[in-house]
C-alpha positions as CSV (number, residue, x, y, z in Angstrom):
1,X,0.0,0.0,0.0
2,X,1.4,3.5,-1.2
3,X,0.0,6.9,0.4
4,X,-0.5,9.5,-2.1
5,X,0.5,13.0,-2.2
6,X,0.3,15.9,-4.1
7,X,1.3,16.0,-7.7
8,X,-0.2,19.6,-8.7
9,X,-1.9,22.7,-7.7
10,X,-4.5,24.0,-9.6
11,X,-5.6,27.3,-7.4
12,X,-9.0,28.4,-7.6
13,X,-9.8,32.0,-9.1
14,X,-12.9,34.2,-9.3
15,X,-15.2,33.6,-12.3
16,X,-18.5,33.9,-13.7
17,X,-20.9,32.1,-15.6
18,X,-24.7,31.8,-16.0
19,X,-26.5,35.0,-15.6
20,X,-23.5,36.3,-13.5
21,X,-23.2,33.8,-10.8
22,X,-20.0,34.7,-8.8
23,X,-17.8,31.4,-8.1
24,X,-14.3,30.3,-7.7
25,X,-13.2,28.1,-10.5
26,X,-10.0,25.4,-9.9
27,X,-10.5,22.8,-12.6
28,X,-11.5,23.9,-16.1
29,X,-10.3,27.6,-15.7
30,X,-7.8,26.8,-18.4
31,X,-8.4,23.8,-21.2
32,X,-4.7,21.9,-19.7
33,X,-5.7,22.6,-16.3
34,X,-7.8,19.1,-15.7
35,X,-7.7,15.8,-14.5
36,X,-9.1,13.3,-16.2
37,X,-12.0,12.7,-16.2
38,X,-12.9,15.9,-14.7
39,X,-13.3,18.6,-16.4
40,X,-14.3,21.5,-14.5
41,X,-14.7,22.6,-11.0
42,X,-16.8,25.5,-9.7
43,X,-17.8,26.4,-5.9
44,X,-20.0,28.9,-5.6
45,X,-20.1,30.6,-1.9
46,X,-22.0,33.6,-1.1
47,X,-24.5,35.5,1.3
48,X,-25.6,37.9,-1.4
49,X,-28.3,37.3,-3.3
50,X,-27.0,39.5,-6.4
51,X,-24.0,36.9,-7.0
52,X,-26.2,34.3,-7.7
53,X,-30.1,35.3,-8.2
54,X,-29.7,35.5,-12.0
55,X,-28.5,31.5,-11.7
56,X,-28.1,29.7,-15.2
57,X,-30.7,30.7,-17.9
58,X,-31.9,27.7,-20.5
59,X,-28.8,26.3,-21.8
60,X,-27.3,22.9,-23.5
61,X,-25.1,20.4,-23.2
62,X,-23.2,17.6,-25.1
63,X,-21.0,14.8,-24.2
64,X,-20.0,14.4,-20.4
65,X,-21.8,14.5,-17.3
66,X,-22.6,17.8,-14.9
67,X,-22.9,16.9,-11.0
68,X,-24.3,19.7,-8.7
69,X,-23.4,19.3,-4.5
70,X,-25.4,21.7,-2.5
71,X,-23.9,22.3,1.2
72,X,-26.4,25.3,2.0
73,X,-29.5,26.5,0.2
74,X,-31.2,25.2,-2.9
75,X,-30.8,24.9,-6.6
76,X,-34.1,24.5,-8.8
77,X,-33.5,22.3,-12.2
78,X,-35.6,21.9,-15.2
79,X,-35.2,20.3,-18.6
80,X,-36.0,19.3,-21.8
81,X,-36.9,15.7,-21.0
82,X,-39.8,17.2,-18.0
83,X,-37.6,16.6,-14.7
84,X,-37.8,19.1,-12.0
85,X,-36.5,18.9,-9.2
86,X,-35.4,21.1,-6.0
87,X,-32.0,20.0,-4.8
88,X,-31.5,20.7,-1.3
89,X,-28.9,20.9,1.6
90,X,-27.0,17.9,1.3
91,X,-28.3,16.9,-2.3
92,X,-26.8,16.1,-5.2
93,X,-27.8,16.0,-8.8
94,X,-26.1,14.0,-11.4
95,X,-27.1,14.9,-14.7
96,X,-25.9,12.8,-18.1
97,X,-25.9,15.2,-20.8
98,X,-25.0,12.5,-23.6
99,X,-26.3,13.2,-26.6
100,X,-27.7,16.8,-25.3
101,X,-29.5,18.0,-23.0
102,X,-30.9,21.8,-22.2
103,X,-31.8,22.4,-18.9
104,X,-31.7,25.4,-16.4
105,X,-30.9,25.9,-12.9
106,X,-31.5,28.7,-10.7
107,X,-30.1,29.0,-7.1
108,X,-31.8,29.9,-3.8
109,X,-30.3,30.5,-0.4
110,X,-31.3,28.8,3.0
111,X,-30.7,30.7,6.1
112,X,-29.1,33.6,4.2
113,X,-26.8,31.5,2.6
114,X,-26.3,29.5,-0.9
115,X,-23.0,27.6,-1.0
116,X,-22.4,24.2,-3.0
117,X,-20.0,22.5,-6.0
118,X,-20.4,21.9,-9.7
119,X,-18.3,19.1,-11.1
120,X,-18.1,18.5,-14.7
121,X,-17.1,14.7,-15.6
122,X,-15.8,13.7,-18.9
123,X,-17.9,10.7,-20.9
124,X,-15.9,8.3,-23.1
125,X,-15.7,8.4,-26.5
126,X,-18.1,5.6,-26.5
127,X,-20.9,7.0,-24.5
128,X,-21.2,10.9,-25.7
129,X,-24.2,10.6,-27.9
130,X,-26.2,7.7,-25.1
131,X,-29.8,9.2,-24.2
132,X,-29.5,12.1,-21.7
133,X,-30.4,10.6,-17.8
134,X,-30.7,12.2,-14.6
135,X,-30.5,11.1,-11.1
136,X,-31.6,13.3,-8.3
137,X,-30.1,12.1,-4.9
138,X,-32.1,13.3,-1.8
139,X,-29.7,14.4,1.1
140,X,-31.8,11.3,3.6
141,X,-30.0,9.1,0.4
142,X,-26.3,10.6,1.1
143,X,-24.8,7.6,3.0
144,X,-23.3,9.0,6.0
145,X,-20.7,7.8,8.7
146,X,-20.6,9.8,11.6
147,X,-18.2,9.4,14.2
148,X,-17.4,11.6,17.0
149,X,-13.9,13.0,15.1
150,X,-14.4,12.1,11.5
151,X,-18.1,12.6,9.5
152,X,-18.0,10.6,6.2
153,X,-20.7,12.0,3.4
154,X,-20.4,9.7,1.0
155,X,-21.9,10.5,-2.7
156,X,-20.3,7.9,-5.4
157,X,-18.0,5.1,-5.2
158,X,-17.3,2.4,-1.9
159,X,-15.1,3.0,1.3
160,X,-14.6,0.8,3.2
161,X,-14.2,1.9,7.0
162,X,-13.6,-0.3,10.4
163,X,-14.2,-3.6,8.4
164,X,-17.8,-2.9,6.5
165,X,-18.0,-1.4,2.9
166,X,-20.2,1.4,2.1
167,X,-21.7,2.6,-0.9
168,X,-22.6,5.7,-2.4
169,X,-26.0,6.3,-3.7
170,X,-25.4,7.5,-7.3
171,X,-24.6,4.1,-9.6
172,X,-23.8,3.5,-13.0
173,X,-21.4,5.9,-14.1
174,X,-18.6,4.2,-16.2
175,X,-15.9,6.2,-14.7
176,X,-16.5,4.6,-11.3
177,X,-16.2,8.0,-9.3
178,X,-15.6,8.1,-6.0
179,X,-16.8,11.3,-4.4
180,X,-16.7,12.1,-0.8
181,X,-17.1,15.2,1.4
182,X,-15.1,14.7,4.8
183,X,-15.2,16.9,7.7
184,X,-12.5,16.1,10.6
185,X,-12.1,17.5,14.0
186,X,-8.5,19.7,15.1
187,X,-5.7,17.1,14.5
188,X,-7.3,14.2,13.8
189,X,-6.4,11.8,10.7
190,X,-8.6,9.8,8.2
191,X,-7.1,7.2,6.3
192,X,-8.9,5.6,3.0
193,X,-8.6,3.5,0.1
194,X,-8.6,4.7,-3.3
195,X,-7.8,2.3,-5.3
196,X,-4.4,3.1,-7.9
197,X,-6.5,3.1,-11.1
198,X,-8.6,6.2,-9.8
199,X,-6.7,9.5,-10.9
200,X,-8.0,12.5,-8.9
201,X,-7.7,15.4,-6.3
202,X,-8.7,16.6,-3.1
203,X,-10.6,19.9,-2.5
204,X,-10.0,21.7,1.4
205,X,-12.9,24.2,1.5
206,X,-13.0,24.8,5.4
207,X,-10.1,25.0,7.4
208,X,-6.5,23.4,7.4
209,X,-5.0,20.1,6.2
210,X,-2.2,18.2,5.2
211,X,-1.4,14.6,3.8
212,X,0.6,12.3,5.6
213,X,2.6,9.4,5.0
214,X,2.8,5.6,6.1
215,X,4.7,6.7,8.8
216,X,1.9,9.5,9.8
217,X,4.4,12.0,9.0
218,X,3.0,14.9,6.5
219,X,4.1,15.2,3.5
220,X,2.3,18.0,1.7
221,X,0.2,20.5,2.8
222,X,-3.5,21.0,1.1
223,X,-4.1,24.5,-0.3
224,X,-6.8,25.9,0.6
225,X,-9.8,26.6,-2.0
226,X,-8.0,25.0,-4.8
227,X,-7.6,21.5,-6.3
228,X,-4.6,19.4,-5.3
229,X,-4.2,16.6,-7.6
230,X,-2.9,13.5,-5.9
231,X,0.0,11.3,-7.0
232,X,-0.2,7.5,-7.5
233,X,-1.0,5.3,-4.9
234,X,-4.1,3.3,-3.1
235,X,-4.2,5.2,0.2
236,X,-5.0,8.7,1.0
237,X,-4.1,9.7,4.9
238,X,-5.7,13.3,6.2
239,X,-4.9,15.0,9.4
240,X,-6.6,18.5,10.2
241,X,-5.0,21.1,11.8
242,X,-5.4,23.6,14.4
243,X,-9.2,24.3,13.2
244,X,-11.6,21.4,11.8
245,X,-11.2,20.7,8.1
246,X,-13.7,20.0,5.2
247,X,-12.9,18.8,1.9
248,X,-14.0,16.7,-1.1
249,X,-12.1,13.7,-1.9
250,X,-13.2,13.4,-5.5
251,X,-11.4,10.3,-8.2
252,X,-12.4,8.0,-10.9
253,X,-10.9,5.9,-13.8
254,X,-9.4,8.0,-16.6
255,X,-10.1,8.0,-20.3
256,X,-7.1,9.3,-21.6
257,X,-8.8,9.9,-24.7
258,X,-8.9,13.2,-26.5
259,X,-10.7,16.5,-25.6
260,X,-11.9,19.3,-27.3
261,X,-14.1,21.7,-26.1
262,X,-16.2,24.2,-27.1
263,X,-18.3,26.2,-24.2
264,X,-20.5,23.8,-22.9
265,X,-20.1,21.1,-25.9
266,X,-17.0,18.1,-24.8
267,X,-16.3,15.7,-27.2
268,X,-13.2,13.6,-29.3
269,X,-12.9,16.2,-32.1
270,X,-13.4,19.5,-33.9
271,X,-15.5,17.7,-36.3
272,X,-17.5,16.7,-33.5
273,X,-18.1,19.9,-32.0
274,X,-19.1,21.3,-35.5
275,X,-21.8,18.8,-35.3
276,X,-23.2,19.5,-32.1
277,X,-23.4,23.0,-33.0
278,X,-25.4,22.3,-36.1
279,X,-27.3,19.9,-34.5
280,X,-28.0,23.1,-31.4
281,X,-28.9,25.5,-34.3
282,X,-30.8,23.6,-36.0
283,X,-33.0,22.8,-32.9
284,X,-32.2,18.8,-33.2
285,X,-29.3,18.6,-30.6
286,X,-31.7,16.4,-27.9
287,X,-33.2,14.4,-30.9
C-alpha cells in the first residue's frame, strides 16, 4: 500500500458564468488545467443574493456528465426531457448530458446563505451521444458515517471503513467515481482506500489540512480553496489542523482519450463539435 501526495496545484480564481453567478473556479479555468475525467470545477459561496439570483438561464449540453453538491440552500433544475426537481442541503444532482440535453438551474439561499459544487465529468468516446439521464439524490439518500472525530458523506464510489464497505448512492457511471465530502475534527487523521486506477484530487474548503505518509508523517500540505491533484498510490491519509477541516475527496478511472471543447459542448474532435453546433442550431441537438 502506497500513500498519495500531491502532484499539482491548480488554485481556484474568481469567475463567472450563468447569468452572472460569482464562483471560484480550480478545474476547467484553463483547457490543460484538468484531470481526467474531470473537467471543471466550480464552488460557488455567497450571502448575497445579487451573486447568484440570476442563476443559469436555458442552456445545452453535449458529451460528459454535470454533478451539482449543494452544502447550503437550494438549486431548482428543469429540462427538456420534463424533470424538475429542488436540490436541497446535502443533495446532489447527477445529470448525463449524452447526446444533449438543455436544462436550467436557478439558485436559492437557505438561512441567508447559498453555497455548493459543480463538477463536470468527462464521458468516453463511446458513450457521448447515449440518451441524456438524470439522477436526483435526496440528502436522507447521502450515505453518511458519523463518528465523533471524522463525518463521512459519502456520494459515489465504496469506502470501506472499520471492516464494512459502504456505498454511495449515485450508480452507474462508467468512470467509477468516488466522491466524498469529509469533515475532521482539530488534529485528527482519516485514512482511506482509493484504489491506484482512480486519478483524482482533493478539495480543502473549510479549514486546514495536510497529507501524511505511512509513517503518519506529513508530506504536503493541502491548499486551501483550490484543487490538489494527488500522485499515484491506493491510500490517502488526512490530518486536520489547528481548526476542523472539510474537503472533497473526488477520483475515478481516466479516459485518456482526447478532448476538445467548445463552451458547454465536450467531445473527441473539432468535427465533433461542429456537429453538435449544427445539431444546437438547428433545434435537433436532444433528438
Amino acid at each position: 500500500m502506497a500513500n498519495r501526495g500531491v502532484k499539482r496545484v491548480i488554485p481556484a480564481i474568481n469567475s463567472q458564468d450563468g447569468a452572472g453567478v460569482k464562483l471560484k473556479r480550480s478545474l476547467g479555468q484553463r483547457q490543460h488545467l484538468r484531470i481526467d475525467p474531470f473537467l471543471m470545477l466550480d464552488m460557488f459561496s455567497s450571502d448575497n443574493p445579487d451573486d447568484y439570483i440570476a442563476g443559469f438561464p436555458p442552456h445545452p449540453h453535449r458529451g460528459f456528465e454535470t454533478v451539482t453538491y449543494m452544502l447550503n440552500g437550494q438549486m431548482l433544475h428543469r429540462d427538456h426531457m420534463g424533470n424538475e426537481g429542488l436540490l436541497r442541503s446535502g443533495g446532489v444532482q447527477w445529470m448525463t448530458a449524452g447526446r444533449g440535453v438543455i436544462h436550467e438551474e436557478r439558485p436559492q439561499q437557505e438561512s441567508g446563505l447559498m453555497r455548493g459544487f459543480q463538477l463536470w465529468v468527462n464521458l468516453p468516446a463511446a458513450e457521448k451521444m447515449k440518451p441524456a439521464a438524470y439522477q436526483n439524490i435526496e440528502p436522507e439518500e447521502v450515505v453518511v458515517i458519523v463518528e465523533p472525530k471524522v463525518q463521512l458523506r459519502i456520494v459515489a464510489g465504496e469506502i470501506e471503513w472499520k471492516g464494512h464497505v459502504y456505498q454511495g448512492p449515485v450508480k452507474g457511471i462508467v468512470t467509477a467515481p468516488l466522491f466524498v465530502d469529509i469533515t475532521i475534527a482539530p488534529h485528527e487523521s482519516v485514512e482511506l482506500n482509493v484504489p491506484s486506477d482512480r486519478d483524482g484530487f482533493i478539495y480543502l474548503f473549510e479549514g486546514q489540512a495536510a497529507l501524511l505518509d505511512d509513517q503518519g508523517e506529513q508530506i504536503d500540505t493541502l491548499v486551501y480553496e483550490g484543487a490538489s491533484e494527488l500522485s499515484k498510490g491506493d491510500l490517502v491519509s488526512i490530518k486536520a489542523g489547528d481548526e476542523s477541516a472539510r474537503l472533497l475527496l473526488i477520483a475515478a478511472r481516466p479516459l485518456n482519450e482526447p478532448v476538445v471543447q467548445y463552451g458547454p459542448f465536450v467531445m473527441n474532435s473539432t468535427a465533433e463539435i461542429e456537429q453538435a453546433l449544427n445539431d444546437y442550431r438547428q433545434g435537433v441537438l436532444t433528438e
